[in-house]
C-alpha positions as CSV (number, residue, x, y, z in Angstrom):
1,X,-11.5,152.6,-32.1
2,X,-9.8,150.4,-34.7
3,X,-8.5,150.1,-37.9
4,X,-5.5,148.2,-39.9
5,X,-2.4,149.3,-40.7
6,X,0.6,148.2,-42.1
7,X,2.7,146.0,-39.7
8,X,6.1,148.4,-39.5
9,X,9.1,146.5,-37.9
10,X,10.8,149.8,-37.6
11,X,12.0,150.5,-33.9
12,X,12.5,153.3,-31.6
13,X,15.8,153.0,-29.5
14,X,14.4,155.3,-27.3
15,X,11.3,153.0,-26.5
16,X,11.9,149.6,-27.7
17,X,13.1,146.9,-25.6
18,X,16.5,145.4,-25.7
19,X,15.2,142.5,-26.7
20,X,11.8,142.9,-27.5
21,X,9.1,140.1,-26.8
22,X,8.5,138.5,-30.6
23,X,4.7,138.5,-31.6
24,X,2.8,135.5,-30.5
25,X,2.0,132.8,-32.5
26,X,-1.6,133.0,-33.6
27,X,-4.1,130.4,-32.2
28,X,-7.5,129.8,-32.1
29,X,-9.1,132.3,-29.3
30,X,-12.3,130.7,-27.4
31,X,-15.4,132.3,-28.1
32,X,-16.7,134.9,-26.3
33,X,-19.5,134.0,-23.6
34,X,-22.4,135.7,-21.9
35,X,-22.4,135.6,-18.0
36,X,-24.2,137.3,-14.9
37,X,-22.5,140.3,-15.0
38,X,-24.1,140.8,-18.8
39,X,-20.7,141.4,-19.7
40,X,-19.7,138.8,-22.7
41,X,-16.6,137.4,-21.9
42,X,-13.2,135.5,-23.8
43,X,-11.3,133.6,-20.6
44,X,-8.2,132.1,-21.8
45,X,-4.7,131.4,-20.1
46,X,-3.7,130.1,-16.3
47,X,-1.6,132.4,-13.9
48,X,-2.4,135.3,-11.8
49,X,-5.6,136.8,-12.7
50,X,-5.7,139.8,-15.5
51,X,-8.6,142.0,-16.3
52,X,-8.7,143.7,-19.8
53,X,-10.3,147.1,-20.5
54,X,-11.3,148.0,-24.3
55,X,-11.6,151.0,-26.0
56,X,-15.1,153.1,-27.2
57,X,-15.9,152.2,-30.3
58,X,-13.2,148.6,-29.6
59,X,-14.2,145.5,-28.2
60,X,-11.8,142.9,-26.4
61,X,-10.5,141.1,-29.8
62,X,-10.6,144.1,-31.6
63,X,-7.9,146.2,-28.9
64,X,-6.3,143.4,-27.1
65,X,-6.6,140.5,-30.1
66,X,-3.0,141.6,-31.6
67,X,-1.8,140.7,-27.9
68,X,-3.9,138.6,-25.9
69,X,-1.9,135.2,-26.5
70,X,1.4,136.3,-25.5
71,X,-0.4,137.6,-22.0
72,X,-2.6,134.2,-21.9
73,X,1.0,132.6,-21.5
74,X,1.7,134.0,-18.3
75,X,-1.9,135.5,-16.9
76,X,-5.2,134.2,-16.4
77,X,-6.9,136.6,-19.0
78,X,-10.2,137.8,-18.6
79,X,-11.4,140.4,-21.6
80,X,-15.3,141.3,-21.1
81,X,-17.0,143.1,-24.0
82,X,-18.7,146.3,-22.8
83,X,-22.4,146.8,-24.0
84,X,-22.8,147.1,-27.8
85,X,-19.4,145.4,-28.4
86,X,-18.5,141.6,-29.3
87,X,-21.4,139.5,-28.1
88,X,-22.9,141.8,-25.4
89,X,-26.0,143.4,-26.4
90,X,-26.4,147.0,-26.8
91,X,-27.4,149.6,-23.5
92,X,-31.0,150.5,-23.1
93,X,-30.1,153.7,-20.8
94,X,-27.1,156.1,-20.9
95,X,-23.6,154.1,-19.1
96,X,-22.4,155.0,-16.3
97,X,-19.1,154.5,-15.6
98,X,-19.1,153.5,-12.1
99,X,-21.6,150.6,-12.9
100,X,-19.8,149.7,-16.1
101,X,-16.3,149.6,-13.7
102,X,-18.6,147.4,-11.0
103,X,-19.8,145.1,-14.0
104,X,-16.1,144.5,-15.2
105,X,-15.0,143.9,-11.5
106,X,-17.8,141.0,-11.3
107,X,-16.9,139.8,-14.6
108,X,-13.3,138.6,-13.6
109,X,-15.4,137.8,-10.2
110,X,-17.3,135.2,-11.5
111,X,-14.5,133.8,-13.7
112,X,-12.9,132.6,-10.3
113,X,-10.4,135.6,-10.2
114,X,-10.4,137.3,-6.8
115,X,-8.1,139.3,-7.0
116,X,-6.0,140.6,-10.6
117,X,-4.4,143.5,-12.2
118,X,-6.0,145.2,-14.5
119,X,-5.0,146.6,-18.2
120,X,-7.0,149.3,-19.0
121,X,-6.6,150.8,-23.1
122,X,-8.1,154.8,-23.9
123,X,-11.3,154.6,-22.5
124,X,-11.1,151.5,-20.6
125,X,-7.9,153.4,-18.7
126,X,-10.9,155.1,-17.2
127,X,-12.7,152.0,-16.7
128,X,-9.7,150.8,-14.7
129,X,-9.0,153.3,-12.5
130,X,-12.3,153.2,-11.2
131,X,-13.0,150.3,-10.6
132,X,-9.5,150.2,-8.3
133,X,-10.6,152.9,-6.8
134,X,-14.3,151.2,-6.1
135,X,-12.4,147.5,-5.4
136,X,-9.4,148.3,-3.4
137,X,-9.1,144.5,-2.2
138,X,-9.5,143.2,-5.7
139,X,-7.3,145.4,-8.0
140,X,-3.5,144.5,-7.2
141,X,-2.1,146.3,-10.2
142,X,-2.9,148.5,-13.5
143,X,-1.5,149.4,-16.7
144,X,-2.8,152.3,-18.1
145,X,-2.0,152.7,-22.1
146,X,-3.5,155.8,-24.0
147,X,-4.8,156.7,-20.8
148,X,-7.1,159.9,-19.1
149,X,-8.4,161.0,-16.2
150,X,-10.6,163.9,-18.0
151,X,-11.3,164.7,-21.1
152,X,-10.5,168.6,-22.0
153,X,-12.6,171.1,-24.4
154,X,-10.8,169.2,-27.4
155,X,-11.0,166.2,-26.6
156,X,-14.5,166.6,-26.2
157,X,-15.1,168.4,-29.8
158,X,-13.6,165.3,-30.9
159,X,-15.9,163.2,-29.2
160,X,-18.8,165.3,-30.5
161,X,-17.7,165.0,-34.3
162,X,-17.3,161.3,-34.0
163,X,-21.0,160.7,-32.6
164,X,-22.0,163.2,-35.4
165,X,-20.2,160.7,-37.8
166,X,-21.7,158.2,-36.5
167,X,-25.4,158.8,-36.6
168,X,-24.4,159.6,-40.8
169,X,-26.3,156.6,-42.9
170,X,-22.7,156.2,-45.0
171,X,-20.1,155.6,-43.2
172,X,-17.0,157.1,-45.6
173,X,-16.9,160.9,-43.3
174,X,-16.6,158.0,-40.2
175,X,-14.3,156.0,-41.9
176,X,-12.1,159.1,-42.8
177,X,-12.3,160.4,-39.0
178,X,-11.1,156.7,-37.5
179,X,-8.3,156.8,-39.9
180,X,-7.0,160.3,-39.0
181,X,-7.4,160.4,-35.2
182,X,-6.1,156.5,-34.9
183,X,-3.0,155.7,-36.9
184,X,0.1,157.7,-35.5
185,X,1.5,160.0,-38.4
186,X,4.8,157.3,-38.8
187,X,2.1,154.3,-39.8
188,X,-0.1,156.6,-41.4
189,X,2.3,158.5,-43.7
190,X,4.1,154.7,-44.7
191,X,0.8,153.6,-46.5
192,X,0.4,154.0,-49.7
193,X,-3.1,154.1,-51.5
194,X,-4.4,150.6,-51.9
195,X,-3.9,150.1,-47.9
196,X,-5.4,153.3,-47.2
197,X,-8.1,152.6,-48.7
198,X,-8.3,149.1,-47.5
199,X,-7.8,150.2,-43.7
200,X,-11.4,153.0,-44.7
201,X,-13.1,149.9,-45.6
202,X,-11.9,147.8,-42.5
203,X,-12.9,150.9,-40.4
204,X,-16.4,151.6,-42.0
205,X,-17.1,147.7,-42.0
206,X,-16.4,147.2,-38.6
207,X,-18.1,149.7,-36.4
208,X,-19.5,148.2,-33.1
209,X,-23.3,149.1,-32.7
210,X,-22.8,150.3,-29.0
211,X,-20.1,152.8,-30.0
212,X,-22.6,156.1,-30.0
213,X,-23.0,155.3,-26.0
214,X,-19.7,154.5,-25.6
215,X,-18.2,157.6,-26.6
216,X,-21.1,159.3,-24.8
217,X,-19.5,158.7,-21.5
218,X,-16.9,161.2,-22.0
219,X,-19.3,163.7,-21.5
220,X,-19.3,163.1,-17.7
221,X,-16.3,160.9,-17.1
222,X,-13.6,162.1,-14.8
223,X,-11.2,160.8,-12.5
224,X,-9.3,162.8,-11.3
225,X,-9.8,162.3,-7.7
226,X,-9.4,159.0,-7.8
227,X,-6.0,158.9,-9.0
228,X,-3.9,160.5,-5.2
229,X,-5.9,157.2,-3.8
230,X,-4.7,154.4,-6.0
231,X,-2.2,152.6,-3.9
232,X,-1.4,149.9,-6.4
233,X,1.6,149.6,-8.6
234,X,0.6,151.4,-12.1
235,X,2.4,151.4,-15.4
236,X,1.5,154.4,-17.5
237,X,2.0,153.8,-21.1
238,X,2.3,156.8,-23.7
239,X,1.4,156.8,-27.2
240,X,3.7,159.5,-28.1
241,X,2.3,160.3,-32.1
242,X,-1.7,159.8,-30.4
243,X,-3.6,162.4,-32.4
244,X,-6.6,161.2,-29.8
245,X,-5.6,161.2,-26.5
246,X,-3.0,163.5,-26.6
247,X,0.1,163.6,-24.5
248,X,-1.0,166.3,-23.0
249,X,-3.7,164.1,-21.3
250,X,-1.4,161.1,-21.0
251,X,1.0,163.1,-18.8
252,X,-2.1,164.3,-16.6
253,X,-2.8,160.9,-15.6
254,X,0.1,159.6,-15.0
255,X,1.8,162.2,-12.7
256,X,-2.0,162.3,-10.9
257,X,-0.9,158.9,-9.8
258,X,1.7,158.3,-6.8
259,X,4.1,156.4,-8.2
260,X,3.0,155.6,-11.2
261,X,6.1,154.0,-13.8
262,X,5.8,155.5,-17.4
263,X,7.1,154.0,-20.5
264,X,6.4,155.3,-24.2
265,X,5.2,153.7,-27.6
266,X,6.1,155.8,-31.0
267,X,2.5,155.2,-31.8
268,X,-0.9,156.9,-32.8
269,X,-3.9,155.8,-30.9
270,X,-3.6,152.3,-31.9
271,X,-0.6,150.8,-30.2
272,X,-2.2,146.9,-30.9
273,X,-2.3,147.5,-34.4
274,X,1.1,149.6,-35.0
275,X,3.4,148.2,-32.0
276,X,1.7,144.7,-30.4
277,X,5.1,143.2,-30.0
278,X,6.5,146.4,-27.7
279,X,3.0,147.0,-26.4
280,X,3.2,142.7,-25.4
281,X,6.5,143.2,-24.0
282,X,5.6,146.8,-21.7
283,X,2.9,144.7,-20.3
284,X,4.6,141.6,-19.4
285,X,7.4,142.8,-18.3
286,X,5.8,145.1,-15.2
287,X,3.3,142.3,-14.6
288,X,5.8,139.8,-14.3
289,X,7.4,142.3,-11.9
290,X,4.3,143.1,-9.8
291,X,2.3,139.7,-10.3
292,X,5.1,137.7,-10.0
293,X,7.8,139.2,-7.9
294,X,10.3,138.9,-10.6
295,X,12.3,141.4,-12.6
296,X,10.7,141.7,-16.5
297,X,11.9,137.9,-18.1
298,X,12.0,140.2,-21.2
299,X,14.3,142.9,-20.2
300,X,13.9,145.9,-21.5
301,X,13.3,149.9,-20.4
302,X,10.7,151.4,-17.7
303,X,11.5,154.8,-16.8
């Protein structure tokens, strides 16, 4: 899921760092490539090894664009598209999330990464947990942001509405949906009607053919056993205002998981788009911790 806000500089005290990591510079990102997998894939960066998960209805620039650069600066970054996003071509049978978690596992695989954490965003927290779960030796860490281990009866009527949306010829009713279930009320409410109406347009324009299938996995995606076996360090990240993936949800996966640090984001469902900075700095600072055996270079709070 994407669409643009409004940048919004204003900060939490409860939730922003100290001294929070400062937005990347932008540079030119290498273009995304096919491999064996049949994942497409952007590999960018040199350090320990780190798999990204996108969003349905997201791709790998679209959810972790905003980001990417600052984590390419310490981590080996490996963000596959899954089918029907970026450059990977569209499913011809229903996905299946334990192949899809398999095919993102042999995607960082074949990059030369044997073993890396893994950042996993809404459905690609999913995504992530599985394939830990399915790859004990190759998973050493996850982060977990807008994150569930199950979808409940809402959750599900949401999911329903949006593949209605999506099988509409115009794409205003779809545009509308994105708009109210992503942006957190704060970013949201700050817009006035020229961006609104802009971020509709960005949203209708940009809506990744494989999304239908995508969102079709929640239908049968659960794991919730998985989560008592993970014995990797996890950072759970909340997006507190997440009209989406509710809190409600959020909290179920991360006290599923033993040990599992949480930290929260004053965002809707699009932390990238409203927060990158904090959601940069959350990451790097419990991968530096876990990857690199140091305390967060960054400082800032994990509760």
């Amino acid at each position: 899921m994407t669409t643009n806000p409004p940048h919004s500089s204003a900060a939490s005290p409860r939730t922003t760092p100290s001294s929070p990591a400062a937005a990347p510079t932008p540079v030119p990102v290498p273009a995304a490539r096919p491999g064996p997998s049949g994942l497409s894939r952007t590999v960018l960066g040199s350090g320990p090894g780190l798999l990204l998960a996108h969003g349905a209805g997201g791709g790998f620039a679209a959810n972790f664009g905003p980001v990417v650069q600052g984590l390419a600066e310490r981590y080996r970054v490996v963000g596959p598209d899954l089918p029907g996003s970026g450059g990977t071509p569209r499913a011809e049978r229903p996905l299946e999330l334990d192949a899809l978690a398999d095919d993102l596992v042999a995607t960082a695989v074949e990059e030369g990464l044997e073993s890396f954490a893994v950042s996993g965003y809404s459905l690609g927290t999913a995504l992530a947990v599985r394939a830990a779960a399915r790859h004990p030796r190759r998973v050493r860490a996850l982060v977990l942001t807008a994150g569930f281990a199950y979808p409940s009866p809402r959750f599900l009527l949401a999911a329903r509405l949006w593949r209605r949306l999506l099988a509409e010829p115009e794409r205003d009713r779809l545009a509308a949906y994105l708009f109210l279930f992503g942006l957190g009320s704060t970013a949201a409410d700050g817009m006035d009607r020229a961006a609104v109406e802009a971020a509709l347009e960005e949203a209708a324009r940009t809506v990744p053919p494989g999304t239908d299938e995508q969102v079709a996995l929640l239908d049968t995606l659960d794991v919730r056993e998985d989560l008592g076996r993970l014995r990797v360090p996890v950072l759970s990240v909340s997006t507190t205002e997440d009209a989406l993936v509710s809190p409600f949800h959020q909290r179920q996966l991360s006290e599923g998981i033993p040990g599992a640090v949480t930290a929260e984001l004053p965002t809707g469902h699009l932390p990238f788009a409203e927060r990158p900075a904090q959601w940069l700095h959350l990451q790097r600072e419990f991968l530096d911790r876990v990857l690199h055996g140091a305390g967060g270079a960054d400082g800032g709070q994990l509760s």
